[in-house]
PyMOL commands that place a pseudoatom at each C-alpha (Angstrom):
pseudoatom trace, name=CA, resn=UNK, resi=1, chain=A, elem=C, hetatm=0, pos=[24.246, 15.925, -24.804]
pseudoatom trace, name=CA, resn=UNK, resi=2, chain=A, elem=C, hetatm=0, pos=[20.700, 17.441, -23.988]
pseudoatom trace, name=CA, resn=UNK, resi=3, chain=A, elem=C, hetatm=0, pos=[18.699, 15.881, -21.205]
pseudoatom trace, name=CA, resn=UNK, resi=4, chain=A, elem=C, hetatm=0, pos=[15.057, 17.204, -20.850]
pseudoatom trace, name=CA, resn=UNK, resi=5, chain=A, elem=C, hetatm=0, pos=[13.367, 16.448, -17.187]
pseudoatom trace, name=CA, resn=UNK, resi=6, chain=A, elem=C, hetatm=0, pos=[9.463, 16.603, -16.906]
pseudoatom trace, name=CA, resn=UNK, resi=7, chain=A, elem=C, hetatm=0, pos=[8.877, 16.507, -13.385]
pseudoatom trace, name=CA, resn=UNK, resi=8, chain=A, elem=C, hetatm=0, pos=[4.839, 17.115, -11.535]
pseudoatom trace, name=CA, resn=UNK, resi=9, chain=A, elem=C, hetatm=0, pos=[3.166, 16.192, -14.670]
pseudoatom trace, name=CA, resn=UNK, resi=10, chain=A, elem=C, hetatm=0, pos=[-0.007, 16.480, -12.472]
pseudoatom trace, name=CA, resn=UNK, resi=11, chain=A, elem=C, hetatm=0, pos=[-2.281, 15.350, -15.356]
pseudoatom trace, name=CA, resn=UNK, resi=12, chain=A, elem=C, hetatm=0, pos=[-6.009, 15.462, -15.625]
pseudoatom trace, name=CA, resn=UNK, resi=13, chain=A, elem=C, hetatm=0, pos=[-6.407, 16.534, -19.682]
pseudoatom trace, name=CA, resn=UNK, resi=14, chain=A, elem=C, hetatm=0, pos=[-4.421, 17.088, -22.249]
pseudoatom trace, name=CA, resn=UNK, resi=15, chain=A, elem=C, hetatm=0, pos=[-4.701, 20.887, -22.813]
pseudoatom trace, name=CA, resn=UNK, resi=16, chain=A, elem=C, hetatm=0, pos=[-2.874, 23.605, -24.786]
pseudoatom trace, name=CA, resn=UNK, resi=17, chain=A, elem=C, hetatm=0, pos=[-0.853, 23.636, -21.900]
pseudoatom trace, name=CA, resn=UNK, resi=18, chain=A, elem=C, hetatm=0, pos=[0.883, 20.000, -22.259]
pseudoatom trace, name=CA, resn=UNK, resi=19, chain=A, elem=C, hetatm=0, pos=[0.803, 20.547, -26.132]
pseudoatom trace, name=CA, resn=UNK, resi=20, chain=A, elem=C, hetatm=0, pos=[3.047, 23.072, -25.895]
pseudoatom trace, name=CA, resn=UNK, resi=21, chain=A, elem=C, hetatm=0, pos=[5.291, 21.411, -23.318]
pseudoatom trace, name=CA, resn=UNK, resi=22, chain=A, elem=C, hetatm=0, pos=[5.442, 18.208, -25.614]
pseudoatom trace, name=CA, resn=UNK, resi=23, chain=A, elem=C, hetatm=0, pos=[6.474, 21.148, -28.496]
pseudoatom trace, name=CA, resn=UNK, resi=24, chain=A, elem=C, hetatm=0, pos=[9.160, 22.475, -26.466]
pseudoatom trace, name=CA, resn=UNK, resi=25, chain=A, elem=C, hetatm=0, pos=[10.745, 18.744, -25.897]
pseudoatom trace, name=CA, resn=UNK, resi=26, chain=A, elem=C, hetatm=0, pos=[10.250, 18.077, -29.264]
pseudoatom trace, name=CA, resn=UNK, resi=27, chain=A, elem=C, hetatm=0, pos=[12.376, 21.559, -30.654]
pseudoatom trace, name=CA, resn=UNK, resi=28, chain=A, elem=C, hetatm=0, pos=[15.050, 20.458, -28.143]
pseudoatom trace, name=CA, resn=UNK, resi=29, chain=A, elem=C, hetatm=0, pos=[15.865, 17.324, -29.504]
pseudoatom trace, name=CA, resn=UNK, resi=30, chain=A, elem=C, hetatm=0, pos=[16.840, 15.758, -26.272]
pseudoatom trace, name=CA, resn=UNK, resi=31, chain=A, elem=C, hetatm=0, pos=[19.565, 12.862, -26.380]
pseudoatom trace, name=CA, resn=UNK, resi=32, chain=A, elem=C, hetatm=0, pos=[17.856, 11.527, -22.876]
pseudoatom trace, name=CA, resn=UNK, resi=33, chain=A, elem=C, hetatm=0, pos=[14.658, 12.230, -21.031]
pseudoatom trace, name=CA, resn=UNK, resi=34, chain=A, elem=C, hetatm=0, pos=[13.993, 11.811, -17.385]
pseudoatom trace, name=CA, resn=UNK, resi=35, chain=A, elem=C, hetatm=0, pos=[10.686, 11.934, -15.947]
pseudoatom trace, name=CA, resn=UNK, resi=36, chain=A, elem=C, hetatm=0, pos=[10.877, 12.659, -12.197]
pseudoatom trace, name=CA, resn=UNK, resi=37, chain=A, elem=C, hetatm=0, pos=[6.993, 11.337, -11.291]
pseudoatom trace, name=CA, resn=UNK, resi=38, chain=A, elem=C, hetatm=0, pos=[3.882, 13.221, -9.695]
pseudoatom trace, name=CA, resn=UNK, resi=39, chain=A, elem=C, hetatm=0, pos=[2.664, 11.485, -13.003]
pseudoatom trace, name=CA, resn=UNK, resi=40, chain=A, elem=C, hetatm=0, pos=[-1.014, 12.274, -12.171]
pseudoatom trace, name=CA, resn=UNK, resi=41, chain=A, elem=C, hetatm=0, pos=[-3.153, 15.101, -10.166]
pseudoatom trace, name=CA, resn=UNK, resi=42, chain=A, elem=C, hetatm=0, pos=[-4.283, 13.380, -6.694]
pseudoatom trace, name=CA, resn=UNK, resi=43, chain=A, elem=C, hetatm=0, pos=[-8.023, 13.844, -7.591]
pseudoatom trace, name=CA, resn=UNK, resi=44, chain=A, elem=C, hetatm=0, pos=[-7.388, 12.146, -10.833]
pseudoatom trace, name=CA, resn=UNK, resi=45, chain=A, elem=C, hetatm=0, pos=[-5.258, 9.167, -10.103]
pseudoatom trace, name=CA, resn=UNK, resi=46, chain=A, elem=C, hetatm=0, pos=[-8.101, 6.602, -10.650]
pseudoatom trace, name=CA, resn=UNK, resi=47, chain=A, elem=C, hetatm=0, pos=[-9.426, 8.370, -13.650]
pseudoatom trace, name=CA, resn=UNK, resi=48, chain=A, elem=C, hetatm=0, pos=[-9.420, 6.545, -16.751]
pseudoatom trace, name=CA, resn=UNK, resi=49, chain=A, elem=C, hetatm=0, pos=[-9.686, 9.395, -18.979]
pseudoatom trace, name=CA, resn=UNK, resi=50, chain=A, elem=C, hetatm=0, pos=[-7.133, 10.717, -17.039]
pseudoatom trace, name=CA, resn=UNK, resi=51, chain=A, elem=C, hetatm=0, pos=[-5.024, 7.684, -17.164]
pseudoatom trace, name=CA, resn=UNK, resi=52, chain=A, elem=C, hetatm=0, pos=[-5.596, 7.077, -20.719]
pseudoatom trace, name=CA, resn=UNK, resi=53, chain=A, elem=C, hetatm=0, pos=[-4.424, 10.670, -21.358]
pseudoatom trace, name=CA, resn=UNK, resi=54, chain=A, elem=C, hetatm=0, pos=[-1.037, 11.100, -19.834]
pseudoatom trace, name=CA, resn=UNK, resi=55, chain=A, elem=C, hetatm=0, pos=[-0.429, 7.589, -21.013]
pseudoatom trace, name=CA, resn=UNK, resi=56, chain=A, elem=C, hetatm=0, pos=[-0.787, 8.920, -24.791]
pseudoatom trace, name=CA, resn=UNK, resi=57, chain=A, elem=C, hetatm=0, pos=[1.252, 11.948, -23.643]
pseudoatom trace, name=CA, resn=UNK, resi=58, chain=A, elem=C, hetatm=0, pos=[4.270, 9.725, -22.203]
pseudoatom trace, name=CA, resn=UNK, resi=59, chain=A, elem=C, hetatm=0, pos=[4.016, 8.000, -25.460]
pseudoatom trace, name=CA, resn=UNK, resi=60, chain=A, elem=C, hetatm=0, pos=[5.053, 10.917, -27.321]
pseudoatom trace, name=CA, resn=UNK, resi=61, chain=A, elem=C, hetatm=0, pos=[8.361, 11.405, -25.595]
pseudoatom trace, name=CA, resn=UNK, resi=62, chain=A, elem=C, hetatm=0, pos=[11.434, 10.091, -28.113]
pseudoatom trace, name=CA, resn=UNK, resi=63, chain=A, elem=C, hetatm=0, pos=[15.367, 10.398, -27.197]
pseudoatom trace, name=CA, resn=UNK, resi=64, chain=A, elem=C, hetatm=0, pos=[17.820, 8.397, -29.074]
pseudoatom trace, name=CA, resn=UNK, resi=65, chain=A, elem=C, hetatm=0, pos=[19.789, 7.004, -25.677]
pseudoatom trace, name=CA, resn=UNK, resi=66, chain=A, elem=C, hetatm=0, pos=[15.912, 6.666, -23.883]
pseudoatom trace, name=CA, resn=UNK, resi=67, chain=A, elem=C, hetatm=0, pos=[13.522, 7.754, -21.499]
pseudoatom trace, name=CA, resn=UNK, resi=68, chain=A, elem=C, hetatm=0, pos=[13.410, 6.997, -17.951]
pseudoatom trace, name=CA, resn=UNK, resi=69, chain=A, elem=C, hetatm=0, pos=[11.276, 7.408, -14.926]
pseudoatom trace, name=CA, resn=UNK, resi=70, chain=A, elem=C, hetatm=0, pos=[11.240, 7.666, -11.322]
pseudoatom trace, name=CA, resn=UNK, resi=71, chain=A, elem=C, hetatm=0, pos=[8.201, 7.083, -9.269]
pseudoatom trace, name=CA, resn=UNK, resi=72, chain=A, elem=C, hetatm=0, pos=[7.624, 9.962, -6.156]
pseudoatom trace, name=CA, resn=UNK, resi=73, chain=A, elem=C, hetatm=0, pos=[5.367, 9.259, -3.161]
pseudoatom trace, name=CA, resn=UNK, resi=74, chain=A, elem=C, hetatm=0, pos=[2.501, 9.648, -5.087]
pseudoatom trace, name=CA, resn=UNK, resi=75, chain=A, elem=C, hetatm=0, pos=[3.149, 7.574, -7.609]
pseudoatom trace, name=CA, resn=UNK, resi=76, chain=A, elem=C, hetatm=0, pos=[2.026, 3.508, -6.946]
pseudoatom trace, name=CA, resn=UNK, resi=77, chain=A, elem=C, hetatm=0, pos=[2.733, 0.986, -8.245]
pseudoatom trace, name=CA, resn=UNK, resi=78, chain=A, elem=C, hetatm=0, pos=[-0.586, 0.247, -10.388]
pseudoatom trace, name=CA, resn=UNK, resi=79, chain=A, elem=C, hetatm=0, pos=[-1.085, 3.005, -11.645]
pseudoatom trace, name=CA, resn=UNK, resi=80, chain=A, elem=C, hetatm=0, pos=[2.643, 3.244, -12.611]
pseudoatom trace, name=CA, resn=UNK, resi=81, chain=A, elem=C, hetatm=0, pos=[2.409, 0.045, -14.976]
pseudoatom trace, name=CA, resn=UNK, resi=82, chain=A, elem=C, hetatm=0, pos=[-0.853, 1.315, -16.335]
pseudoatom trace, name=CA, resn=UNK, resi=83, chain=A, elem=C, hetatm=0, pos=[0.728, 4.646, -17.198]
pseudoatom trace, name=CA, resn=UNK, resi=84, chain=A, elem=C, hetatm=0, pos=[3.866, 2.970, -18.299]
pseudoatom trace, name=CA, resn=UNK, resi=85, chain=A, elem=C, hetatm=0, pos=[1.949, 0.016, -19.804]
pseudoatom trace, name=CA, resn=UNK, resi=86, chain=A, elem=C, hetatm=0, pos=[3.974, -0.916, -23.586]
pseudoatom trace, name=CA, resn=UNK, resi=87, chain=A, elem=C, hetatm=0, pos=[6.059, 2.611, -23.366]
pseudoatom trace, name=CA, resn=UNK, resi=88, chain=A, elem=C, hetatm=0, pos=[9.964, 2.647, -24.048]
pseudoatom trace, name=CA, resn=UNK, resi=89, chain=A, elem=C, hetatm=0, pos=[10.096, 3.966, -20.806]
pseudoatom trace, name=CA, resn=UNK, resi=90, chain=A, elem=C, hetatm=0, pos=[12.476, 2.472, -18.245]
pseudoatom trace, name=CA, resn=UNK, resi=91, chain=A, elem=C, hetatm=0, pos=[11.151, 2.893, -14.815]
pseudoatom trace, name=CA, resn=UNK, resi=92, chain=A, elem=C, hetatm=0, pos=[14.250, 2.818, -12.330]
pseudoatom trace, name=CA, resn=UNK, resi=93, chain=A, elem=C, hetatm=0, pos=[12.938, 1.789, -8.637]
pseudoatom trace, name=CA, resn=UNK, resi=94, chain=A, elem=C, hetatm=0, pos=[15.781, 1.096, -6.505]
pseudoatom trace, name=CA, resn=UNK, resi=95, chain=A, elem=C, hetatm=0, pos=[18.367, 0.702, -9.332]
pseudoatom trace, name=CA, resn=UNK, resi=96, chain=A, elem=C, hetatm=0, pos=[21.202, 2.136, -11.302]
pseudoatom trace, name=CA, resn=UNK, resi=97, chain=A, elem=C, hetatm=0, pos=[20.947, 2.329, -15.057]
pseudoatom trace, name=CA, resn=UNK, resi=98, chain=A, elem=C, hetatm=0, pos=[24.339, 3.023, -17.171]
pseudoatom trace, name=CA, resn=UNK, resi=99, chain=A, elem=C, hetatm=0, pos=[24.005, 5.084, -20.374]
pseudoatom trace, name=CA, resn=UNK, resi=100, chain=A, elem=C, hetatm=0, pos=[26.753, 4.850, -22.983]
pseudoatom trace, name=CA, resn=UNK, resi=101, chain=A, elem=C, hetatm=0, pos=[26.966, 7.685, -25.153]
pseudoatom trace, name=CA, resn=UNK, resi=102, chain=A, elem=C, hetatm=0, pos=[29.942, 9.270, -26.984]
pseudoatom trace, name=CA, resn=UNK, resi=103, chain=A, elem=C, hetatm=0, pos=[31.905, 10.649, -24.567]
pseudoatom trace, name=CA, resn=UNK, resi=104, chain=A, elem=C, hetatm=0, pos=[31.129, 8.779, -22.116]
pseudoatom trace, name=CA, resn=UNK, resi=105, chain=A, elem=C, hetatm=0, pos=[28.833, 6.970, -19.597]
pseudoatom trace, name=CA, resn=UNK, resi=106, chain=A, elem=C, hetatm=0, pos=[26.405, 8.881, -17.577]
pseudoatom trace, name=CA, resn=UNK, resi=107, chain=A, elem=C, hetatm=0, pos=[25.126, 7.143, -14.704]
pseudoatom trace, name=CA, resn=UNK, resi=108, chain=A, elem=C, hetatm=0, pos=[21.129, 7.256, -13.590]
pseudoatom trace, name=CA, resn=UNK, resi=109, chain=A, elem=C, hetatm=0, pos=[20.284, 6.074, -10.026]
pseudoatom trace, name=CA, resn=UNK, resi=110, chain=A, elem=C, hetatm=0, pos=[16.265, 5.919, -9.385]
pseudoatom trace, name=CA, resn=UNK, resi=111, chain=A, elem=C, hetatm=0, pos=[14.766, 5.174, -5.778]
pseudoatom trace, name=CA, resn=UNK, resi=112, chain=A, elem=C, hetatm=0, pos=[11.217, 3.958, -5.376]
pseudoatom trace, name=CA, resn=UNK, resi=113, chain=A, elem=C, hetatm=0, pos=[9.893, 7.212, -3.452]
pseudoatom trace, name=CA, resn=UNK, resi=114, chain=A, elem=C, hetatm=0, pos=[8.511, 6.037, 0.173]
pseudoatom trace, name=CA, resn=UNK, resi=115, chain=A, elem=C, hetatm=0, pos=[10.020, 8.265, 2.222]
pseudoatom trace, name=CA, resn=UNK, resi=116, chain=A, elem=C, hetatm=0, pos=[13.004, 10.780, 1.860]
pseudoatom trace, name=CA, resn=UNK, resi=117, chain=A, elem=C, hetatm=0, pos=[14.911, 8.639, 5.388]
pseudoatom trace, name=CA, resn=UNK, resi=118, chain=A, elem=C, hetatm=0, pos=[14.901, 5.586, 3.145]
pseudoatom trace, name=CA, resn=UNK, resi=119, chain=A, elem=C, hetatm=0, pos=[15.585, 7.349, -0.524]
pseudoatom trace, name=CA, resn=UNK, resi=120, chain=A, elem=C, hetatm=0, pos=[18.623, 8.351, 1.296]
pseudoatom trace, name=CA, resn=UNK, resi=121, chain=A, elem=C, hetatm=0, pos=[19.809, 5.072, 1.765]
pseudoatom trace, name=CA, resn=UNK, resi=122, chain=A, elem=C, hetatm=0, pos=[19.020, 3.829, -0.872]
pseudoatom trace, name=CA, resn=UNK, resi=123, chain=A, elem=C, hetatm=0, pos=[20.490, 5.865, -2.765]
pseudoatom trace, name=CA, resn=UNK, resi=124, chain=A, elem=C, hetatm=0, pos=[23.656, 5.914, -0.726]
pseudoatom trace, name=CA, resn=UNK, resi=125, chain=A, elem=C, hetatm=0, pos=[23.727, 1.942, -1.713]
pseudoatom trace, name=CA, resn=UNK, resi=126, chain=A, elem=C, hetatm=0, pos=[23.108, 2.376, -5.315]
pseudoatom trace, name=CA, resn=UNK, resi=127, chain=A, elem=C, hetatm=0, pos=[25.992, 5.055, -5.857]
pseudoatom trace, name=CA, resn=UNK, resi=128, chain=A, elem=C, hetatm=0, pos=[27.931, 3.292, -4.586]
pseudoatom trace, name=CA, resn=UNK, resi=129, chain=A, elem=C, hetatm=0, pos=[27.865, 0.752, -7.644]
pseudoatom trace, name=CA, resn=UNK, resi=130, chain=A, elem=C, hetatm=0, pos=[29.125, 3.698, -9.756]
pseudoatom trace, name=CA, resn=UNK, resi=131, chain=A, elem=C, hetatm=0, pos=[32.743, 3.033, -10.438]
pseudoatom trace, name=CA, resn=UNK, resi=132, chain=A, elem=C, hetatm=0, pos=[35.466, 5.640, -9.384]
pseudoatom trace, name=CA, resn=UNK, resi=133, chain=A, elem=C, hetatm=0, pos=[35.470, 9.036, -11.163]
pseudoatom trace, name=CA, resn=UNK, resi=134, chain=A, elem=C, hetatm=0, pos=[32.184, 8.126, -12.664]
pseudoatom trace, name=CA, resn=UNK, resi=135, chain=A, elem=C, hetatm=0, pos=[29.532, 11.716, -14.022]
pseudoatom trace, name=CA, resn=UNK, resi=136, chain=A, elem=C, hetatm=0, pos=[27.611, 11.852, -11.326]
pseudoatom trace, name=CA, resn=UNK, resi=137, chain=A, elem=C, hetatm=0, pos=[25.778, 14.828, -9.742]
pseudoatom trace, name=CA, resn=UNK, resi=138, chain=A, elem=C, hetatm=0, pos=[24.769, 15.649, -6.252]
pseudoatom trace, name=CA, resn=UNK, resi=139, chain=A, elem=C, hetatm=0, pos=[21.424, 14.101, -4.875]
pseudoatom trace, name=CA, resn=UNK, resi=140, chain=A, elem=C, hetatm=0, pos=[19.101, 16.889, -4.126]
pseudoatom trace, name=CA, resn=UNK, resi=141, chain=A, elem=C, hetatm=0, pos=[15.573, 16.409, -3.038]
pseudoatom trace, name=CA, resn=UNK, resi=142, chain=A, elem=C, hetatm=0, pos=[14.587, 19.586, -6.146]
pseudoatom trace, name=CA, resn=UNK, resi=143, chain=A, elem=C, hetatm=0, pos=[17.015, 21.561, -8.225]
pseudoatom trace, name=CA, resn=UNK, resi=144, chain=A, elem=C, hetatm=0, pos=[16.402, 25.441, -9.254]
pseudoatom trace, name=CA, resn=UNK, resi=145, chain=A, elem=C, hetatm=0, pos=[16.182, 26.424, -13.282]
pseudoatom trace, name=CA, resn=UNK, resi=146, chain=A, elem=C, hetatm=0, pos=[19.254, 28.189, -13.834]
pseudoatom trace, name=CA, resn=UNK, resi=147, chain=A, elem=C, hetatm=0, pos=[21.059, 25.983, -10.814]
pseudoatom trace, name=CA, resn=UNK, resi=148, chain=A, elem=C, hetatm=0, pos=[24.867, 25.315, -11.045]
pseudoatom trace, name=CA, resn=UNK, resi=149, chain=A, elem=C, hetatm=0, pos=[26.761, 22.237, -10.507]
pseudoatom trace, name=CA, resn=UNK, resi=150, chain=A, elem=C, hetatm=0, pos=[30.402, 22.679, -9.605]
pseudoatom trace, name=CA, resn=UNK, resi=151, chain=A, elem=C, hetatm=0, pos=[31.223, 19.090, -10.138]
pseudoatom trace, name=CA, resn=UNK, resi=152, chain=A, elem=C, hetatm=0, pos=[29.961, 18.996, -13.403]
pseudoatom trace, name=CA, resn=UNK, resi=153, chain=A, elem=C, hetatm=0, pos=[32.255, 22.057, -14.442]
pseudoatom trace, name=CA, resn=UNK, resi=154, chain=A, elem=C, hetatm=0, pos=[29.273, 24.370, -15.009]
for i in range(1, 154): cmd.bond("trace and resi %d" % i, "trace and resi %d" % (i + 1))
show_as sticks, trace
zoom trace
């Protein structure tokens, strides 16, 4: 299974810059996409051209089991659901989504991003819907390219 996450989008303009990123998900085939917010660049949140932009860009992302989206702290709510607006993008705030796939299920949680003291509990309450011996990875705030995850075997 490949899972592609775009994380600090930061958009203002679609450049050569996200052409190419959209290229690179696109020659990766990914089975699942997760988009980890920071959707828009602080000056540009209100920007309709902005808005209207990274909405077209979202559009463009395709994976057979979905697409799905966290919000960080500076992501709100309104602009979220005009970003989001008629996407096939589901945007997890303060829930657990389970993916079947073959092999398996793999298990999403998504917190609405207010503050890390809360995430953590929140998140503490959502795992624990995740039934025993469930795929699950740590919860880290970031993860390095190249990181490891024991648990996962790799």
């Amino acid at each position: 299974m490949c899972i592609v996450q775009l994380s600090d989008m930061q958009g203002e303009h679609i450049t050569r810059s996200e052409r190419a990123a959209l290229a690179q998900v696109e020659r990766l085939h990914p089975d699942l996409i997760v988009l980890t917010g920071s959707y828009l660049h602080l000056d540009h949140i209100l920007n309709p051209q902005s808005r209207q932009e990274t909405h077209w860009m979202l559009s463009q992302l395709e994976a057979p089991f979905g697409s799905y989206a966290v919000s960080s702290p500076v992501d709100d709510p309104e602009t979220n659901a005009v970003l989001f607006a008629a996407l096939d993008i589901a945007l997890l705030d303060d829930r657990i989504e389970r993916i079947t796939f073959p092999g398996g299920d793999l298990y999403l949680a998504g917190v609405n991003n207010p503050g890390y003291a809360r995430d953590r509990a929140i998140l503490a309450e959502l795992v624990q819907g995740y039934p025993a011996g469930c795929l699950s990875t740590p919860a880290v705030p970031y993860s390095r390219p190249g990181q490891r995850c024991p648990r996962l075997g790799y």
